[in-house]
C-alpha positions in Angstrom: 108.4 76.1 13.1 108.3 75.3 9.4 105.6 73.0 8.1 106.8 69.6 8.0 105.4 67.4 5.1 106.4 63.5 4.7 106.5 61.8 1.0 105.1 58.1 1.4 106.6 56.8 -2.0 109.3 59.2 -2.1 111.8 57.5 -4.6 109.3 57.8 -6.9 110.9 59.7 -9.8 107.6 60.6 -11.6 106.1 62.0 -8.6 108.9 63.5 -6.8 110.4 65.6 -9.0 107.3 68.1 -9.9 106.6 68.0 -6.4 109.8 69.6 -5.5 109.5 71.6 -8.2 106.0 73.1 -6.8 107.4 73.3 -3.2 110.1 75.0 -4.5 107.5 77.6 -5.8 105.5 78.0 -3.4 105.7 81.6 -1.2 103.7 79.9 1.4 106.0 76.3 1.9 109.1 77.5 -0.3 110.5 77.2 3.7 108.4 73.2 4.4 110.9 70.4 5.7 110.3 67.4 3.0 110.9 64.2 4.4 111.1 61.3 1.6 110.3 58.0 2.6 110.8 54.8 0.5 111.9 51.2 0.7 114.1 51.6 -2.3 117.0 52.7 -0.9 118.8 53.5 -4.0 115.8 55.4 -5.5 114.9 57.3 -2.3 118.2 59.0 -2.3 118.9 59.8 -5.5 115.5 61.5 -5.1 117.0 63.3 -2.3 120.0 64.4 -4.4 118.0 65.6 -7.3 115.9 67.9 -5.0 118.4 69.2 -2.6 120.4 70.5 -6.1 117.4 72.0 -7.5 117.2 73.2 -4.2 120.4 74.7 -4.1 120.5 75.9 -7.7 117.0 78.0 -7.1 118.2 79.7 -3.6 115.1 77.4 -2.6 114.9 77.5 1.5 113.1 73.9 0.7 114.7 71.3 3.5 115.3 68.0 2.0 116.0 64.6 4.1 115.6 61.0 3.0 114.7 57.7 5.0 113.7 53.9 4.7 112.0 54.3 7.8 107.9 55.5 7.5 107.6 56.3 11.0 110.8 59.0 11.1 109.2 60.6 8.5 105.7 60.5 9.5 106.7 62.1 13.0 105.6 65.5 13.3 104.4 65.5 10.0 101.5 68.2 9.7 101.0 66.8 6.2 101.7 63.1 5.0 101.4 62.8 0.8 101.0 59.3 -0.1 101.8 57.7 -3.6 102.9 54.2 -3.9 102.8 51.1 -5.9 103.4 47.9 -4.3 105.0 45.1 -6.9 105.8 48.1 -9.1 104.6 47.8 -12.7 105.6 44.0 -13.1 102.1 43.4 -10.8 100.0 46.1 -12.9 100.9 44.0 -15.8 100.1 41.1 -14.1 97.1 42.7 -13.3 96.2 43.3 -17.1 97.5 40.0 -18.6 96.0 37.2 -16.3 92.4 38.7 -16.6 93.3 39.3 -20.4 94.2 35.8 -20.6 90.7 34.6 -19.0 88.9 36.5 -21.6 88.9 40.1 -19.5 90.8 43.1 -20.9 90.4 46.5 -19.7 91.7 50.1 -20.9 93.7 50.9 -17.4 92.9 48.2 -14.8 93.0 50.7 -11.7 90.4 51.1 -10.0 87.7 48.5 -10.8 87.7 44.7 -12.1 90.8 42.7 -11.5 93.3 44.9 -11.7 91.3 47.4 -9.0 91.3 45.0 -6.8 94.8 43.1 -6.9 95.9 46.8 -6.4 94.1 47.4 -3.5 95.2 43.8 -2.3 98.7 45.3 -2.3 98.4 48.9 -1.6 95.7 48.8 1.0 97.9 47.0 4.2 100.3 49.4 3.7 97.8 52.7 3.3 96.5 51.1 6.9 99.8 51.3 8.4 100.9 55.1 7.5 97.5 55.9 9.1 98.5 54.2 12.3 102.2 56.0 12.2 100.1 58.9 11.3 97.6 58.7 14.3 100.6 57.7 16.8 103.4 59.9 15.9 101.8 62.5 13.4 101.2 66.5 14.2 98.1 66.4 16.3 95.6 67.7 13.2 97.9 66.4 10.5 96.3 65.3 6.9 97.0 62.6 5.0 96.5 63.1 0.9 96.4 59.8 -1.1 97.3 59.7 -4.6 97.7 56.0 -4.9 95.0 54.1 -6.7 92.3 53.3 -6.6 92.1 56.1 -4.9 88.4 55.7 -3.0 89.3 52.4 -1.7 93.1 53.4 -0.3 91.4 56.0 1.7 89.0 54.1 2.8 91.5 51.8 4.4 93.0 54.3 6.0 90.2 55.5 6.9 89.8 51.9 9.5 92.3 54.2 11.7 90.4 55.8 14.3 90.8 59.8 14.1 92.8 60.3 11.2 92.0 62.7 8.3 92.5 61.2 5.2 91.7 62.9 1.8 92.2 61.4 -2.0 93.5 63.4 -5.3 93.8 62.4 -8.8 94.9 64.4 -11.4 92.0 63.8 -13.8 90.2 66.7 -11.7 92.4 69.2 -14.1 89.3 69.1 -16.7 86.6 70.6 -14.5 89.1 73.1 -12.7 89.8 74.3 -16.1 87.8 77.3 -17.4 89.2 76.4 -21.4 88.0 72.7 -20.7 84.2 73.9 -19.8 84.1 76.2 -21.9 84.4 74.5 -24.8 82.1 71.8 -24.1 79.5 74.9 -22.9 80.4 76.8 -26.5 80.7 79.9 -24.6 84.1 82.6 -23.5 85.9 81.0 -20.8 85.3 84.3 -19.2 81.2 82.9 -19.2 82.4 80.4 -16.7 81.4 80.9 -13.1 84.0 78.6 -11.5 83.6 76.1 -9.8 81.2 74.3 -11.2 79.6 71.3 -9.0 80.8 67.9 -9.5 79.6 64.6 -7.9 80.8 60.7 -8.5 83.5 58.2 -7.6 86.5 58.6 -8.4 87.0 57.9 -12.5 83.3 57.7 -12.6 82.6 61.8 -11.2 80.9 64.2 -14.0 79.9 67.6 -13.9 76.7 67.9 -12.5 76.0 71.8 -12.8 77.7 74.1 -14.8 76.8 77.9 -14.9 77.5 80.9 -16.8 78.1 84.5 -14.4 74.4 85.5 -15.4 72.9 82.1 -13.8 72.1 80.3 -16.8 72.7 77.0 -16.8 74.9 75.3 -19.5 74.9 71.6 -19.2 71.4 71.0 -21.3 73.2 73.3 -24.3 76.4 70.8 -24.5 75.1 68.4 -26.3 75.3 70.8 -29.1 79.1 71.2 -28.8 80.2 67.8 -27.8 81.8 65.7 -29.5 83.2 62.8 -27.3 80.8 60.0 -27.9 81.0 58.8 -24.3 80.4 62.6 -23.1 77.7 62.5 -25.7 76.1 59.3 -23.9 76.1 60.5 -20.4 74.9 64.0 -21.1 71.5 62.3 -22.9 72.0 59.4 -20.6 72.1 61.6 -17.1 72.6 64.9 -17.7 75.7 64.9 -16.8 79.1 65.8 -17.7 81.9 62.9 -17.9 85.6 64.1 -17.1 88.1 61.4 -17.7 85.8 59.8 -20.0 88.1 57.1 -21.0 87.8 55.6 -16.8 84.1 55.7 -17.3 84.3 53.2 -19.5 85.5 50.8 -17.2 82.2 51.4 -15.2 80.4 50.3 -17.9 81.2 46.5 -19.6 78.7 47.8 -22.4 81.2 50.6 -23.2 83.9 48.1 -23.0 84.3 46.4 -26.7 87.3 45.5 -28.3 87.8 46.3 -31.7 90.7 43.9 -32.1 91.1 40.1 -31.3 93.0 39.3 -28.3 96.1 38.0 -30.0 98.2 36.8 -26.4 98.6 40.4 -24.4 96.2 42.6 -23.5 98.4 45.2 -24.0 98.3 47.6 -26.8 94.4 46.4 -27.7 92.1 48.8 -29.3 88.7 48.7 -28.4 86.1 51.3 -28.6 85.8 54.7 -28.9 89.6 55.2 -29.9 90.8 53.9 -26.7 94.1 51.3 -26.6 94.8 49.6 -23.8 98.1 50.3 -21.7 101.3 49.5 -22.5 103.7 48.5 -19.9 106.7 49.1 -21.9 105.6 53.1 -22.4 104.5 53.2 -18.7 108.2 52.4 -17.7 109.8 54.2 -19.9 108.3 57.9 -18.6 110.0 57.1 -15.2 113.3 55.1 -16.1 114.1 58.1 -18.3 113.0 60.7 -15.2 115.2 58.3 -12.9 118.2 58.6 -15.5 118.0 62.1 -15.9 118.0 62.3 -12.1 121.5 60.0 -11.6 123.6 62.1 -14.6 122.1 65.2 -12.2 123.7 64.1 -9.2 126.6 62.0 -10.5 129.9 63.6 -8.9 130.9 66.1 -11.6 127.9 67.0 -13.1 127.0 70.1 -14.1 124.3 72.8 -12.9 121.0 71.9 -13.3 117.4 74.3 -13.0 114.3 74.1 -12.7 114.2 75.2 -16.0 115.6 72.1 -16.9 113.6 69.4 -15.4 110.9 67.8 -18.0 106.9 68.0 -16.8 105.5 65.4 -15.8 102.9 63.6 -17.4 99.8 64.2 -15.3 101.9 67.2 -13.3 99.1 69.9 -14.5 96.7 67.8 -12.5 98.7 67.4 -9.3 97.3 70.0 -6.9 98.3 68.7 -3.4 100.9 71.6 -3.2 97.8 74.1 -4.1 95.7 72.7 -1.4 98.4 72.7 1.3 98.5 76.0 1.0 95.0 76.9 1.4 95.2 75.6 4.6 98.4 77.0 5.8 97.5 80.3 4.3 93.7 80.1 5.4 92.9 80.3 1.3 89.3 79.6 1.5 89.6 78.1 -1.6 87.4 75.1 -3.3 89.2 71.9 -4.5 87.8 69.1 -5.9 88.8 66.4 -3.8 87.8 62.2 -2.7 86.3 62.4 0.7 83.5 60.6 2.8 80.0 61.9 1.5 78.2 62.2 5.1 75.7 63.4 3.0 77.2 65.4 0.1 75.9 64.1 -1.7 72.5 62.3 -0.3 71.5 59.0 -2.6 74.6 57.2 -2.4 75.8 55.5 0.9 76.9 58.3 3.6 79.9 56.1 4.1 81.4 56.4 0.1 84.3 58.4 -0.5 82.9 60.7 -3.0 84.3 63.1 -5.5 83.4 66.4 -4.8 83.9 70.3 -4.3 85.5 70.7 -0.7 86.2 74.0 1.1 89.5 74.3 2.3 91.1 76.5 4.9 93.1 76.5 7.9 90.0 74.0 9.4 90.8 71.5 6.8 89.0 70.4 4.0 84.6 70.3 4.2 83.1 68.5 1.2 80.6 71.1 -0.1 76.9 69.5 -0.3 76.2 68.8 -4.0 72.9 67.6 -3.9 71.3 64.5 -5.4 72.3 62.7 -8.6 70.1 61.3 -11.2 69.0 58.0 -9.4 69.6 55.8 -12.3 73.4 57.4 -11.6 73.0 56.8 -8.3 72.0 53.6 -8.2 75.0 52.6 -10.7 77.8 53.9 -8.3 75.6 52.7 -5.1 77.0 49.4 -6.7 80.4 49.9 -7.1 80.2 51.4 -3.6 79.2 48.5 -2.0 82.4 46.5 -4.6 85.3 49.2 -2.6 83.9 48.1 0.8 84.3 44.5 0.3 88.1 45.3 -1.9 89.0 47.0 1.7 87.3 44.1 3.7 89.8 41.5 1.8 92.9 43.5 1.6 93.2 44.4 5.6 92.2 40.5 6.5 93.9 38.8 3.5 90.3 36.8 3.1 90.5 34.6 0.2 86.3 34.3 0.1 86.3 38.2 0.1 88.3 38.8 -2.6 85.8 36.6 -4.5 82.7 38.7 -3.4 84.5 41.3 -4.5 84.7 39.4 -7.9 81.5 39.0 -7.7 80.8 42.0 -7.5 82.4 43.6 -10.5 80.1 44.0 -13.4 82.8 43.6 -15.8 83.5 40.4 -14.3 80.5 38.9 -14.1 80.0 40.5 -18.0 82.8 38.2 -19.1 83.2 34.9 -16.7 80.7 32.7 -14.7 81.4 31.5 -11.6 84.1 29.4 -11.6 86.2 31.5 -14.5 86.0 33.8 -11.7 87.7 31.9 -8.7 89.8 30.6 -11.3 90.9 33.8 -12.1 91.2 35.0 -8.6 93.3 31.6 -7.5 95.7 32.4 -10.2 95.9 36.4 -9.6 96.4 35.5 -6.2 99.0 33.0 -6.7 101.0 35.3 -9.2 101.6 38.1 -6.6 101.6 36.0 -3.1 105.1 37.5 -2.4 103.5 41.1 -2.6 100.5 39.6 -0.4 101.8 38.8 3.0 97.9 38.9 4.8 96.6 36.2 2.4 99.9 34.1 2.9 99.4 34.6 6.6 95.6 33.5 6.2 96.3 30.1 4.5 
């Protein structure tokens, strides 16, 4: 029986399409039944369309289906790939410009602060409820993998589900897979590398934490002569440590936060420090309304041939390794992934609870977090924190509890950096009020 594998999010036309394109690929699931599952009917099956012609155009044996329904396309799944946005990117910018109005502006608005946890206020309910379609009408052993962010705290929600295996991904983990990235930063042949090295954090706040050349000599203490980055710079003489995705770790950090720029009525578009500008909605919607485009001249009646060949990359599709990883179990790879999963010790000074990014081993018995040992406890103690922030974003998301929300505020460093007490519920009240009609839970708890 071929693999079945179910697309939570599957009208998404940033995410689909170099995911059909890797399936498509792929000598171990070139044969895998894709299920695409969205509420947005029109989206979902033009998605459908697109991949069934690429299908068709390659000689793929790749079977394509569509459906509004989660459960149909959860059932039997031995893999469930989640990737959603709830509210779409009218609420992210929501998510940047109330906060920016209070005084509160940050680079990507994510996974922390605000915008963290209006995200997880939206995403979270639904993350819950694949994990119970997953646990009642899944494959017995199926896996769920969440790329939906923040990525820690979506898993951990799903992770309230009894007996379901839940496992995060984000694409920043391209840098430390890469031997060219290392190697540069270790001043050394890429061919010095021994791969992989060992990494340890939260997700958008993970570094490399040892880093080896094949004759055992270690290379993180040399970087400092060969980096650059002023934020790698700063946590190499700070922790020893190695930063990837340097531009999320400053959002960890209010003191790496300044702006370089007044705030002039958007929070869009601001430069602050270090180089970085804000997002801009405008850009962000433009990558997939001109992927969705493409995709309705491709499967307009009439059209012409399309290929592989033909369909743009993605933006972050070099960092999408899903596909990779369902293979290494299929085919019994062995292989080591860097992956978000529940520390049980992996890493053994922050909370064994914490969905930590680290090195996992995966094969045909799933995916084993690899122990990493400790980190520097200053480190530690910093991410302890933000820790202890996801578990009270997951308390208020599946209860729709307007006092947790605000200990979650509370919480946030970057908050409480930039209001006092009452910006904050201020803040929150209008936040909350902005996006009640993608917040049933919290209408339900009035």
């Amino acid at each position: 029986m071929p693999v079945k594998i179910a697309m939570i999010g599957g009208g998404s036309s940033s995410f689909v399409p170099p995911l059909v394109r890797q399936f498509i690929r792929s000598e171990v699931l070139g044969d895998a039944r894709l299920a695409l599952m969205d509420v947005n009917e029109e989206r979902v099956r033009v998605m459908e369309a697109l991949a069934k012609k690429l299908v068709d155009a390659e000689g793929s044996n790749l079977e394509v289906s569509s459906t509004l329904d989660q459960r149909e396309a959860i059932a039997d799944a031995d893999f469930v790939i989640v990737a959603i946005s709830v509210g779409g990117m009218g609420a992210w910018e929501l998510d940047m410009e109330i906060p920016g109005k209070h005084g509160l502006i940050m680079h990507v608005a994510d996974s922390i602060g605000p915008g963290g946890l209006m995200r997880t206020l939206r995403n979270a309910p639904v993350q819950a409820s694949v994990a119970r379609d997953v646990a009642e009408v899944g494959a017995p052993d199926a896996w769920v993998f969440n790329y939906t962010n923040p990525a820690p705290v979506e898993a951990l929600s799903m992770l309230t589900v009894p007996g379901v295996n839940v496992i995060s991904l984000c694409s920043c983990t391209a840098a430390p897979s890469s031997r060219a990235w290392l190697a540069a930063r270790a001043g050394v042949d890429p061919d010095e590398i021994a791969m992989p090295p060992i990494v340890a954090g939260i997700n958008h706040c993970a570094s490399v934490k040892e880093l080896r050349a094949t004759d055992g000599t270690n290379l993180v203490p040399g970087m400092l002569d060969h980096v650059e980055n002023p934020v790698e710079r700063w946590a190499l003489q700070t922790y020893g440590v190695l930063p990837y995705c340097w531009t999320h770790w400053t959002e960890f950090y209010p003191q790496l936060q300044r702006l370089e720029q007044e705030y002039e009525g958007t929070a869009q578009s601001v430069k602050m420090r270090y180089g970085i500008t804000t997002h801009n909605m405008e850009y962000e919607r433009s990558r997939p309304r001109m992927l969705a485009d493409l995709a309705k001249q491709w499967t307009a009646p009439g059209a012409g041939a399309v290929s592989l060949a033909d369909l743009p990359p993605g933006d972050e599709e070099e960092g999408i390794e899903v596909i990779e990883i369902l293979e290494a179990i299929v085919a019994n790879r062995n292989e080591v992934h860097i992956v978000n999963a529940p520390n049980n010790g992996a890493i053994p000074n922050l909370p064994s609870d914490a969905m930590v990014e680290v090195c996992a081993r995966v094969n045909r018995y799933g995916v084993h977090p690899i122990y990493t040992g400790p980190l520097d406890e200053a480190l530690a103690g910093h991410l302890s924190h933000y820790v202890s922030m996801q578990r009270q974003m997951v308390r208020a998301a599946l209860t729709g509890d307007r006092r947790a929300a605000l200990h979650a505020l509370l919480l946030d460093p970057t908050t409480a950096s930039t209001l006092d007490a009452d910006e904050t519920e201020a803040m929150l009240d209008e936040l909350l009020a902005a996006q009640a009609e993608h917040l049933p839970l919290f209408a339900a708890a009035a």
